[in-house]
PDB file of N, CA, C, O and CB in Angstrom:
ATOM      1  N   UNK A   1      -3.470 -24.791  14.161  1.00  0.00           N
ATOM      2  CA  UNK A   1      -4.376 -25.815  14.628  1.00  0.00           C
ATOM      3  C   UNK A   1      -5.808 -25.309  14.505  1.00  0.00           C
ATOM      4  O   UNK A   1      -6.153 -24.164  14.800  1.00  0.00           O
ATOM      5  CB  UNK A   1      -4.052 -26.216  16.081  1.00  0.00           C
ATOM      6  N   UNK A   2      -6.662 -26.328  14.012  1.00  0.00           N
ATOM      7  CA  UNK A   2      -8.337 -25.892  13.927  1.00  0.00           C
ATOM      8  C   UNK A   2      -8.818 -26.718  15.273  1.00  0.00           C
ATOM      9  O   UNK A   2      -8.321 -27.729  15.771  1.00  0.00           O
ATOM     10  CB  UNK A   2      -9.329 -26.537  12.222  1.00  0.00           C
ATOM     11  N   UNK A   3      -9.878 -25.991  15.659  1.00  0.00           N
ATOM     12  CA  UNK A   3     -10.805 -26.861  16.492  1.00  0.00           C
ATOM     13  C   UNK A   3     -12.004 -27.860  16.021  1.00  0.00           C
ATOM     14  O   UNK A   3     -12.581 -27.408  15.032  1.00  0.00           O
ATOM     15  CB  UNK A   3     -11.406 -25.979  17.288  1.00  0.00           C
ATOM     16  N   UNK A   4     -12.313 -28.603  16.296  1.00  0.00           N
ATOM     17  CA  UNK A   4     -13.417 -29.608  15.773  1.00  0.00           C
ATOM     18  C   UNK A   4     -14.335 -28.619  15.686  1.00  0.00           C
ATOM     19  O   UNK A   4     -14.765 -28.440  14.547  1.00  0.00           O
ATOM     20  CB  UNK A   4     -13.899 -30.937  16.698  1.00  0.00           C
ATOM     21  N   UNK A   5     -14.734 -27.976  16.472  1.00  0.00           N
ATOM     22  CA  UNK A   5     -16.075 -27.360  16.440  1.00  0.00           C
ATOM     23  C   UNK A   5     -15.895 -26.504  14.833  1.00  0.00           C
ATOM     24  O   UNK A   5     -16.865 -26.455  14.076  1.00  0.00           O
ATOM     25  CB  UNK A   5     -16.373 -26.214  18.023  1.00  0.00           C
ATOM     26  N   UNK A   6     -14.472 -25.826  14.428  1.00  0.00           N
ATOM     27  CA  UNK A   6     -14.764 -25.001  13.206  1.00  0.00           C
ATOM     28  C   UNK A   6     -14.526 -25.740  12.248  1.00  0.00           C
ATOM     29  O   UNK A   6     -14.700 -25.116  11.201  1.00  0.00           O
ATOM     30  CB  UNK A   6     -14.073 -23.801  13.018  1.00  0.00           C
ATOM     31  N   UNK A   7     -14.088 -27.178  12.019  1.00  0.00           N
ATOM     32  CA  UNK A   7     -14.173 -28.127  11.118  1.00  0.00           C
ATOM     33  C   UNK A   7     -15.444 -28.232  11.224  1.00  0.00           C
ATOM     34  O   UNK A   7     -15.796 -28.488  10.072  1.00  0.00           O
ATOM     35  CB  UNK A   7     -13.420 -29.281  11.247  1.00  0.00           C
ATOM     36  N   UNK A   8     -16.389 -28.199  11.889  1.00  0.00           N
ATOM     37  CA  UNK A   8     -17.480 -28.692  12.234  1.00  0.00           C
ATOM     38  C   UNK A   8     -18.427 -27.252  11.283  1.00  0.00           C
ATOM     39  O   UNK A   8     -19.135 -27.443  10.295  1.00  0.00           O
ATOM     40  CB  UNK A   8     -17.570 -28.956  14.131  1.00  0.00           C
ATOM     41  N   UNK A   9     -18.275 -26.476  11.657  1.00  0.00           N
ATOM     42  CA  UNK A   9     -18.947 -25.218  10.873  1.00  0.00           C
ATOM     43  C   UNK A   9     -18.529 -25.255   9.597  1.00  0.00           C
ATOM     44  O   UNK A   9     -19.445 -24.872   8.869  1.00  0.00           O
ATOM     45  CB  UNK A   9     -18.603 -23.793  11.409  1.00  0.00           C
ATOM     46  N   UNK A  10     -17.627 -25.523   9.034  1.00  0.00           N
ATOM     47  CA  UNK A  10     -17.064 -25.831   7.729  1.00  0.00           C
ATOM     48  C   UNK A  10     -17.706 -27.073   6.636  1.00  0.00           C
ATOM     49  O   UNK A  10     -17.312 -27.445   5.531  1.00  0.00           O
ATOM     50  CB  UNK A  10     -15.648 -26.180   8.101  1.00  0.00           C
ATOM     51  N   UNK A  11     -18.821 -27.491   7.458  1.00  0.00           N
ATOM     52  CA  UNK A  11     -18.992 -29.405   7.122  1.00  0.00           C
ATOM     53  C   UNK A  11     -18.236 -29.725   7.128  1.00  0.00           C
ATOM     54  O   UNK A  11     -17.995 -30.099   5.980  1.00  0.00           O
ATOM     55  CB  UNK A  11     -19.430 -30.172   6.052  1.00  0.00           C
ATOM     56  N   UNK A  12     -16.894 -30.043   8.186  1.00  0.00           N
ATOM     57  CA  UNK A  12     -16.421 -31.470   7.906  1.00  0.00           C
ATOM     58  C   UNK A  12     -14.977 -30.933   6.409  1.00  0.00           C
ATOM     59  O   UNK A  12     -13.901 -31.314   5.949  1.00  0.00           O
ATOM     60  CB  UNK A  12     -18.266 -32.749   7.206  1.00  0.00           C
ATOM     61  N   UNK A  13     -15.427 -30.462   6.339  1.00  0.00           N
ATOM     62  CA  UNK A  13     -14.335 -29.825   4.722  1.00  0.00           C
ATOM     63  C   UNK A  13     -13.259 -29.840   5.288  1.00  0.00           C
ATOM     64  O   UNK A  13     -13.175 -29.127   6.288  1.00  0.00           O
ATOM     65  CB  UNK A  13     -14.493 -28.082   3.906  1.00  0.00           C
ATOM     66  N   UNK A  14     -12.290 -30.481   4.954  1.00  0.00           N
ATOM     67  CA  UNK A  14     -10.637 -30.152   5.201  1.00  0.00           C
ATOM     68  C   UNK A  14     -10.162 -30.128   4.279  1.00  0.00           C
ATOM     69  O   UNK A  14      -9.337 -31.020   4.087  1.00  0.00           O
ATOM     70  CB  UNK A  14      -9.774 -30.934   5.908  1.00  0.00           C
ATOM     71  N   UNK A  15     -10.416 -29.016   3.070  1.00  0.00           N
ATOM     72  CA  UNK A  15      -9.719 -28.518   2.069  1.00  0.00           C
ATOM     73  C   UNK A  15      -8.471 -27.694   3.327  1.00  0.00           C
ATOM     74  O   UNK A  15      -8.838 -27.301   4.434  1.00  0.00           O
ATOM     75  CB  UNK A  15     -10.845 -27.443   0.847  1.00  0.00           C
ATOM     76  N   UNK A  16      -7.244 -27.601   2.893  1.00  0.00           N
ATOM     77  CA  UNK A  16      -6.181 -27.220   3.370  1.00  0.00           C
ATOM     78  C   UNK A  16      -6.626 -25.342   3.244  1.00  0.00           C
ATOM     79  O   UNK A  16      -6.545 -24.712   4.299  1.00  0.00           O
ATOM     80  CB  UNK A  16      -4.787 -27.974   2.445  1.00  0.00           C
ATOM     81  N   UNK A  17      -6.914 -24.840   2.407  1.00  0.00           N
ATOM     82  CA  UNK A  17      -6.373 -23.399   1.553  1.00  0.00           C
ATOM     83  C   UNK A  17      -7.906 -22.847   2.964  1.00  0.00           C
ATOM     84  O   UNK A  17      -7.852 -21.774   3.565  1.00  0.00           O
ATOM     85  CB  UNK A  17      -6.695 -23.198  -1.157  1.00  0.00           C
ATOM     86  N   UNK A  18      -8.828 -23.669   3.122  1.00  0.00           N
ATOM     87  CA  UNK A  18      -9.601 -23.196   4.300  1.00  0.00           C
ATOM     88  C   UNK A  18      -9.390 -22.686   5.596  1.00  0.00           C
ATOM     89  O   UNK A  18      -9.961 -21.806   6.240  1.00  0.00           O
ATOM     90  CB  UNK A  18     -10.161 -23.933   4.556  1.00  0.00           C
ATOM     91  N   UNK A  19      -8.093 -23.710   5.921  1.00  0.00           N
ATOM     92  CA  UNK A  19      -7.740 -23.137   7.301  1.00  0.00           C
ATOM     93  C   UNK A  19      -6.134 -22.500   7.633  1.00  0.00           C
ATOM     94  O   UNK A  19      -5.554 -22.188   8.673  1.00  0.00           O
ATOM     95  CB  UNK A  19      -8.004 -24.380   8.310  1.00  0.00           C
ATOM     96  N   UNK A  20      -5.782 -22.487   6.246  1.00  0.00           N
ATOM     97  CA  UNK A  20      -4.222 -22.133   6.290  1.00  0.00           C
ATOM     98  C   UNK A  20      -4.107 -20.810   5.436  1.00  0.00           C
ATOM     99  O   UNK A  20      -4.605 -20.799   4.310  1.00  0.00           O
ATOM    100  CB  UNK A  20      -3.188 -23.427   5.598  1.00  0.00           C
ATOM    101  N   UNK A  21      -3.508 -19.768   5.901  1.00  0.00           N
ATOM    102  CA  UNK A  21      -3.712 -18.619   4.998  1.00  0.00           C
ATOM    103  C   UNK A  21      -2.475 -19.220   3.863  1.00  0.00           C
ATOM    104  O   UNK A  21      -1.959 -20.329   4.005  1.00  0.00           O
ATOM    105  CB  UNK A  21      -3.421 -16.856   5.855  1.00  0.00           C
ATOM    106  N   UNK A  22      -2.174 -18.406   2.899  1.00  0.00           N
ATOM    107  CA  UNK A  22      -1.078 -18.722   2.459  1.00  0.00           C
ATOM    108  C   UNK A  22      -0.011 -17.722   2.794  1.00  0.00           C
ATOM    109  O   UNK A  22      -0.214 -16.676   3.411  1.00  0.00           O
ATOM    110  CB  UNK A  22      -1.228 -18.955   1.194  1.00  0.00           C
ATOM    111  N   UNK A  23       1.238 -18.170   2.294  1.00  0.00           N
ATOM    112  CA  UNK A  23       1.953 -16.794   2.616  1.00  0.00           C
ATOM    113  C   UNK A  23       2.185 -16.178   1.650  1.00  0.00           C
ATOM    114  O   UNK A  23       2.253 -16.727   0.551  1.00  0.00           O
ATOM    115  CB  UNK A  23       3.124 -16.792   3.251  1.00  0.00           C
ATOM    116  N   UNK A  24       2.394 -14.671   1.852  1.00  0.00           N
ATOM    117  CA  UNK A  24       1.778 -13.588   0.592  1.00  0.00           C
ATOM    118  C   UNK A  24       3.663 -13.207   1.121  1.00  0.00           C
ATOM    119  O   UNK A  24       4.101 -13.234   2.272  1.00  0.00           O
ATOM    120  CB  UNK A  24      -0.205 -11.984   0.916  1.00  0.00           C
ATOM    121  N   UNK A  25       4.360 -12.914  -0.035  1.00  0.00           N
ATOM    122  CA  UNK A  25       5.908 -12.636   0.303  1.00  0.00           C
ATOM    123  C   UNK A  25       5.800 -11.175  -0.093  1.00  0.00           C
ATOM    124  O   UNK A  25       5.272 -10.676  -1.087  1.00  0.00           O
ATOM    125  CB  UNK A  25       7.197 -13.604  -0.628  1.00  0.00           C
ATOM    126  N   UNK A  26       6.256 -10.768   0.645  1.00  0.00           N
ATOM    127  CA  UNK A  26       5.831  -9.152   0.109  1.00  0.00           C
ATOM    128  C   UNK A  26       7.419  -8.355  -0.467  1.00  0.00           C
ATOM    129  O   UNK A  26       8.424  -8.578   0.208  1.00  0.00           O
ATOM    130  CB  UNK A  26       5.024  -8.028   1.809  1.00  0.00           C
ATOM    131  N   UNK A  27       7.501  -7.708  -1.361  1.00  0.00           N
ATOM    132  CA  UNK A  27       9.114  -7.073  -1.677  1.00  0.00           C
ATOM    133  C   UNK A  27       9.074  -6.432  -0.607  1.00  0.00           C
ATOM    134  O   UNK A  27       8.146  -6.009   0.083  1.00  0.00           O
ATOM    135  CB  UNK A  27       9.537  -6.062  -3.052  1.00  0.00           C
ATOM    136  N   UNK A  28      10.868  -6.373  -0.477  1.00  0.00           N
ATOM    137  CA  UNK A  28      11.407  -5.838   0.332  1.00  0.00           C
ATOM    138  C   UNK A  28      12.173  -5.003   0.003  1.00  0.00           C
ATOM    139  O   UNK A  28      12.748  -5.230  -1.061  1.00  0.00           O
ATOM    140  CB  UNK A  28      11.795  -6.451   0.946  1.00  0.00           C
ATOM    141  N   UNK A  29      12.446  -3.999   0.563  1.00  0.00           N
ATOM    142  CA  UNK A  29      13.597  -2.834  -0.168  1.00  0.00           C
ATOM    143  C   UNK A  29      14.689  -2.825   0.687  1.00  0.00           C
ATOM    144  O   UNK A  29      14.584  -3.496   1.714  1.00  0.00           O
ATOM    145  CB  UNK A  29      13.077  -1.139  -0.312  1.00  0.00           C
ATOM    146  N   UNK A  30      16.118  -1.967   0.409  1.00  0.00           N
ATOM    147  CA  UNK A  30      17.058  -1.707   1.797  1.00  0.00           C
ATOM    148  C   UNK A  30      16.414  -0.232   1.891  1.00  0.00           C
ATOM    149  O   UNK A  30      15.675   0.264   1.040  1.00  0.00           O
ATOM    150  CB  UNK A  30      19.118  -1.784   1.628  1.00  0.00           C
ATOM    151  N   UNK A  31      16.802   0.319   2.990  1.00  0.00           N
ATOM    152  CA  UNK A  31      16.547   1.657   3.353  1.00  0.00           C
ATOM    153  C   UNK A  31      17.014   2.748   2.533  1.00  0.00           C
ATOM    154  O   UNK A  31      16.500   3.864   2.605  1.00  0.00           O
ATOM    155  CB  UNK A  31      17.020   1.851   4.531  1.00  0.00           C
ATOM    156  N   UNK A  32      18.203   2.403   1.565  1.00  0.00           N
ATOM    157  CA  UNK A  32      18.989   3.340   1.205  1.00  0.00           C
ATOM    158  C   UNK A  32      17.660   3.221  -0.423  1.00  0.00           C
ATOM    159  O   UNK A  32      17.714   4.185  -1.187  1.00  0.00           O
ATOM    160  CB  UNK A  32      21.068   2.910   1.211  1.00  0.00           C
ATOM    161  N   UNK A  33      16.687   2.142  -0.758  1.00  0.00           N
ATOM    162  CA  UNK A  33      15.872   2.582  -1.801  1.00  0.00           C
ATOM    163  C   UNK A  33      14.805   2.629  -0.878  1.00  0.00           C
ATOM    164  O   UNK A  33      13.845   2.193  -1.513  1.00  0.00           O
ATOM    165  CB  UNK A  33      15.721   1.718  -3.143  1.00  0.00           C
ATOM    166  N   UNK A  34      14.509   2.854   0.025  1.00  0.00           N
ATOM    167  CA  UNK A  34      13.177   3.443   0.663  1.00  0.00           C
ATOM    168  C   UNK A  34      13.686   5.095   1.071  1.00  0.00           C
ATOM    169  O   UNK A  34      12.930   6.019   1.368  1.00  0.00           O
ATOM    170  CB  UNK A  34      12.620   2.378   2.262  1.00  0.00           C
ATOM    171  N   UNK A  35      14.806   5.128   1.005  1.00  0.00           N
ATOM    172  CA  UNK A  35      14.984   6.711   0.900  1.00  0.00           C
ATOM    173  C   UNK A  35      15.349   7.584  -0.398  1.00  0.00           C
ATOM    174  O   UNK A  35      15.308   8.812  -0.468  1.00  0.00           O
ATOM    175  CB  UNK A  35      16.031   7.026   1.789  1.00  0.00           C
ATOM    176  N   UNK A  36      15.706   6.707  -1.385  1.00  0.00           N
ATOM    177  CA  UNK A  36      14.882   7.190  -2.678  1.00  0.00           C
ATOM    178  C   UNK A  36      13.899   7.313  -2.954  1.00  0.00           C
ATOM    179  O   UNK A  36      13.472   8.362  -3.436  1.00  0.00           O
ATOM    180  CB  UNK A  36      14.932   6.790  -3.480  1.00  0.00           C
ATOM    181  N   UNK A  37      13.347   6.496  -2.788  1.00  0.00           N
ATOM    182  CA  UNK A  37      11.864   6.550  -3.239  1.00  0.00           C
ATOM    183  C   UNK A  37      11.357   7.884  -2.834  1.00  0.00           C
ATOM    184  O   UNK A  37      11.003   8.820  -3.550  1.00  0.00           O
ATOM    185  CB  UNK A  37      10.933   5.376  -2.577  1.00  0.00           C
ATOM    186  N   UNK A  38      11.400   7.766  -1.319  1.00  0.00           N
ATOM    187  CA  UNK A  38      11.015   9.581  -0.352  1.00  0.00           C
ATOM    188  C   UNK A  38      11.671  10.206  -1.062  1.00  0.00           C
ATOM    189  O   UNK A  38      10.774  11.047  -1.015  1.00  0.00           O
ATOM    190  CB  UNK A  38      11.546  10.064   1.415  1.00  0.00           C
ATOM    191  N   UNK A  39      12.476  10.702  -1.786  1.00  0.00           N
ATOM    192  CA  UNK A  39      12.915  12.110  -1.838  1.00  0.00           C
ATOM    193  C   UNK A  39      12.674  12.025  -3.674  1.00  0.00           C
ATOM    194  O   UNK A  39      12.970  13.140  -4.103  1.00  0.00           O
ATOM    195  CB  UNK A  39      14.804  12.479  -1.052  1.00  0.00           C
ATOM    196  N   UNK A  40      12.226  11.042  -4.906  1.00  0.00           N
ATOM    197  CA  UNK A  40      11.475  11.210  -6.014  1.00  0.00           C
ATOM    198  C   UNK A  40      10.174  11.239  -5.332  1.00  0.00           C
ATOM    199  O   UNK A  40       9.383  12.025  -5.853  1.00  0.00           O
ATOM    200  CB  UNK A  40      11.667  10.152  -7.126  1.00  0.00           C
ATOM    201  N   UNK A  41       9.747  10.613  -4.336  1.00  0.00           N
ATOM    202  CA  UNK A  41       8.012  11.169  -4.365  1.00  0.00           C
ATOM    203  C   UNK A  41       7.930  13.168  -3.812  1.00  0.00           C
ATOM    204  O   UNK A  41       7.263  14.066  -4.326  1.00  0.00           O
ATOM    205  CB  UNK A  41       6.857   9.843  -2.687  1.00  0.00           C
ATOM    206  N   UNK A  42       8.869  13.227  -2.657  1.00  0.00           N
ATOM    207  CA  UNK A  42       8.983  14.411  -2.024  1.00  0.00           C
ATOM    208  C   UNK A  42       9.518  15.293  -3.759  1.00  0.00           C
ATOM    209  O   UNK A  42       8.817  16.250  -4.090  1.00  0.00           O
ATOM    210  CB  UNK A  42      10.282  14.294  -0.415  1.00  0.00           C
ATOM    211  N   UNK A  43      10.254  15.046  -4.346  1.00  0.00           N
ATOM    212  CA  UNK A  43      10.281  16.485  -5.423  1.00  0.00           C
ATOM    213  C   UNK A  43       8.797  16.479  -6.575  1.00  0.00           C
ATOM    214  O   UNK A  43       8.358  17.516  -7.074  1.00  0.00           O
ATOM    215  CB  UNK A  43      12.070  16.356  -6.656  1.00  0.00           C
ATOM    216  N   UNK A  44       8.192  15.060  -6.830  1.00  0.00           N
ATOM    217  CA  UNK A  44       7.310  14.981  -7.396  1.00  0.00           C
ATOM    218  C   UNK A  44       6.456  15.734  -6.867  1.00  0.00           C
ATOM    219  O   UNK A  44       6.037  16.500  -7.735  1.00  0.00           O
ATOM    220  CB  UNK A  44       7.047  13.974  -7.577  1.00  0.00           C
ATOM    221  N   UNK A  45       5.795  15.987  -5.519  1.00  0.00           N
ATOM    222  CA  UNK A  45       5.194  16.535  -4.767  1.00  0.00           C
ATOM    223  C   UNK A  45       5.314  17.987  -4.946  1.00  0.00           C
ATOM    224  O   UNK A  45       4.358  18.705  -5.236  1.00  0.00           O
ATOM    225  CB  UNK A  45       5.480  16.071  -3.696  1.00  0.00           C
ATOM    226  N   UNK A  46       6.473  18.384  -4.770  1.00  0.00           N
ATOM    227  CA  UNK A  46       6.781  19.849  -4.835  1.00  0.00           C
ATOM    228  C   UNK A  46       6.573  20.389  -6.092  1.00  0.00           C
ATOM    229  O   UNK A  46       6.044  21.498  -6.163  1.00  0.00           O
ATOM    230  CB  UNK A  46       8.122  20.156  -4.466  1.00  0.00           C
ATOM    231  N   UNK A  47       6.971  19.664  -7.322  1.00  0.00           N
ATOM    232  CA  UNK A  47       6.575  19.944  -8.530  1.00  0.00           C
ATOM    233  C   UNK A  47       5.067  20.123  -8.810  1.00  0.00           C
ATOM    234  O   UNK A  47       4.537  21.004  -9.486  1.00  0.00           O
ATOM    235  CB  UNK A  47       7.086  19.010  -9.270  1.00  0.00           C
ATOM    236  N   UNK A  48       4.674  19.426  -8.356  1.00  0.00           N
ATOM    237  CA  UNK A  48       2.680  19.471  -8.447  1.00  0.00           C
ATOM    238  C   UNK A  48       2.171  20.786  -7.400  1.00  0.00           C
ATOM    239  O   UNK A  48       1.212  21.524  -7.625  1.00  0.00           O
ATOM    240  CB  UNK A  48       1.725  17.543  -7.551  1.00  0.00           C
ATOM    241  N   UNK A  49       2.871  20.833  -6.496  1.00  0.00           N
ATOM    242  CA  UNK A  49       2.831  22.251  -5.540  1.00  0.00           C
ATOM    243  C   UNK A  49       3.211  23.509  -6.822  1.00  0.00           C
ATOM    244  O   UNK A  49       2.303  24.228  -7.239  1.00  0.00           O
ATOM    245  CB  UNK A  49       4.363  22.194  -3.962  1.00  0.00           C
ATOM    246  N   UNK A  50       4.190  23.601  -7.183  1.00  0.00           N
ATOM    247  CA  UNK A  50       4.527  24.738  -8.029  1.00  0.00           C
ATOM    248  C   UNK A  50       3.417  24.942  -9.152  1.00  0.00           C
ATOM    249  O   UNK A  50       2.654  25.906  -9.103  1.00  0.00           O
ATOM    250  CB  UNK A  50       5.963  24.504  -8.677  1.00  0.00           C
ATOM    251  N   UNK A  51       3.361  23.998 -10.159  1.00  0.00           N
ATOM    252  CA  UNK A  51       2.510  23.723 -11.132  1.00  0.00           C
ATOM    253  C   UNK A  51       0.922  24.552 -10.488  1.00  0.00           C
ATOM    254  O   UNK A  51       0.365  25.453 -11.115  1.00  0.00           O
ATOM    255  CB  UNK A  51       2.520  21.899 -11.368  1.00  0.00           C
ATOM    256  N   UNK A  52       0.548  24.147  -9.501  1.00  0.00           N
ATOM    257  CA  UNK A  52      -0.498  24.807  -8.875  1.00  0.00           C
ATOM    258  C   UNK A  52      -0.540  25.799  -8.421  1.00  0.00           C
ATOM    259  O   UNK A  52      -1.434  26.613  -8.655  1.00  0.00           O
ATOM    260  CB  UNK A  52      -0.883  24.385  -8.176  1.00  0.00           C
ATOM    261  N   UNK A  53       0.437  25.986  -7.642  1.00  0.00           N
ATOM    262  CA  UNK A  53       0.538  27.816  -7.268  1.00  0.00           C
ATOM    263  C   UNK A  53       0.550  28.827  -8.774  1.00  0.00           C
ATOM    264  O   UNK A  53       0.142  29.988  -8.816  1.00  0.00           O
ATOM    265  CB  UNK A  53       2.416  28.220  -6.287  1.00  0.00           C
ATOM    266  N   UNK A  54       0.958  28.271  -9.612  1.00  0.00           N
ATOM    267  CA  UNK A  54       1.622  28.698 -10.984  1.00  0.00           C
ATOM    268  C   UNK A  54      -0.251  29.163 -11.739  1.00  0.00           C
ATOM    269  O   UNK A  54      -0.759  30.115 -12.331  1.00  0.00           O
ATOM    270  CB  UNK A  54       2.827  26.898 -12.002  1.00  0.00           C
ATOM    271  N   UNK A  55      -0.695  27.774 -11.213  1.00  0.00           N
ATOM    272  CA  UNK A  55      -2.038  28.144 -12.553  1.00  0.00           C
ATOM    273  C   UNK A  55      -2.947  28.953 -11.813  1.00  0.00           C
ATOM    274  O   UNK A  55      -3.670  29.758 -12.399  1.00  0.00           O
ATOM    275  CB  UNK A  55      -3.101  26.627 -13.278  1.00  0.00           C
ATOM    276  N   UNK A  56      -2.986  28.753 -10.066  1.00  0.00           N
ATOM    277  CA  UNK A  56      -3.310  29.553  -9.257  1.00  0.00           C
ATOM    278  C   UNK A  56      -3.472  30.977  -9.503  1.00  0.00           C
ATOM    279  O   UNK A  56      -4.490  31.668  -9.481  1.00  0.00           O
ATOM    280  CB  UNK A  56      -2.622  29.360  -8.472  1.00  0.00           C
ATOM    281  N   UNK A  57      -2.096  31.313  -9.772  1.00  0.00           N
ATOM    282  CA  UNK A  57      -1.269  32.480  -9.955  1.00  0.00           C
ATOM    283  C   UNK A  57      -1.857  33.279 -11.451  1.00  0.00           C
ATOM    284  O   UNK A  57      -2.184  34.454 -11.618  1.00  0.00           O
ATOM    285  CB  UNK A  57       0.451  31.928 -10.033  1.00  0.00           C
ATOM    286  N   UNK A  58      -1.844  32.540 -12.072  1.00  0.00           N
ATOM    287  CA  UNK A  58      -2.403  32.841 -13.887  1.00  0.00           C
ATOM    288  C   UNK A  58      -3.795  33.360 -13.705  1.00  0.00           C
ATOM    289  O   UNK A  58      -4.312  34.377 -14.167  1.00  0.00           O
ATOM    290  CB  UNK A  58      -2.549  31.200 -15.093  1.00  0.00           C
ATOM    291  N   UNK A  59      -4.335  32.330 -12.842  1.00  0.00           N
ATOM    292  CA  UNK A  59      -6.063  32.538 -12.905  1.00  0.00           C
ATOM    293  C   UNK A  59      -6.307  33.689 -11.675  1.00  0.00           C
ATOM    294  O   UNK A  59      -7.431  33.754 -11.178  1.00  0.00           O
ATOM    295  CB  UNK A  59      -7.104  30.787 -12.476  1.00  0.00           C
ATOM    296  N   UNK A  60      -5.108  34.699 -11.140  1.00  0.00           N
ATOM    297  CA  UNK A  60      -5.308  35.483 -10.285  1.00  0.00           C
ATOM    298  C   UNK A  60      -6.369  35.260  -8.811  1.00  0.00           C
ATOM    299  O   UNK A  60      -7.083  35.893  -8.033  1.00  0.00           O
ATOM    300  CB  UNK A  60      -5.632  36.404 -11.106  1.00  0.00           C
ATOM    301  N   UNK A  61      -5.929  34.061  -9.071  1.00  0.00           N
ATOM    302  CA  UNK A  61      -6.555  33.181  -7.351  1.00  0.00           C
ATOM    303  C   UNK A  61      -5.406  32.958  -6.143  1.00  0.00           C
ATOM    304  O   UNK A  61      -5.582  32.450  -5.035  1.00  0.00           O
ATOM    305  CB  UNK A  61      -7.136  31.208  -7.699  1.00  0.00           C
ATOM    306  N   UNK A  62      -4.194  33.495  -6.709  1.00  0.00           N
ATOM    307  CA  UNK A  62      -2.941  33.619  -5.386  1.00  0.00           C
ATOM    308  C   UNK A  62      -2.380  34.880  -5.760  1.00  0.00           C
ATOM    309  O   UNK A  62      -2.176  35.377  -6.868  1.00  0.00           O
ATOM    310  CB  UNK A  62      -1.533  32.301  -5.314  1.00  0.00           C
ATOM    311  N   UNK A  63      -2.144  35.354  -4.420  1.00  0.00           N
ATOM    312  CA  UNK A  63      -1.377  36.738  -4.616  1.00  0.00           C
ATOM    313  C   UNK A  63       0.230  36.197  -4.426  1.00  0.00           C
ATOM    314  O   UNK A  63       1.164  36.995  -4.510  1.00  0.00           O
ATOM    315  CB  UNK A  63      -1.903  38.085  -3.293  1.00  0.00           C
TER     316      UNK A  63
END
């Protein structure tokens, strides 16, 4: 519901898309692919950890 007064700030406009958001449907996953996902981002992660300790390691900046 709008109030007159914000029709009123609007001029009078009752284009619909003004006072109604739309609905945005967002994907949904089951848990069992939201816990994939965690454990390819979690080894991706670890891989970029190694890779770095590694060049770290080369450039004698980690003992």
């Amino acid at each position: 519901m709008v109030t007159l007064d914000e029709i009123r700030e609007n001029d009078f406009n009752l284009n619909i898309p003004r006072y109604v958001e739309p609905v945005i449907e967002e994907e949904s996953m089951t848990i069992d692919q939201a816990i994939a996902n965690l454990k390819e981002s979690l080894q991706a992660a670890y891989a970029a950890e190694d890779r770095l300790k590694a060049l770290l390691e080369k450039e004698g900046l980690m003992a």
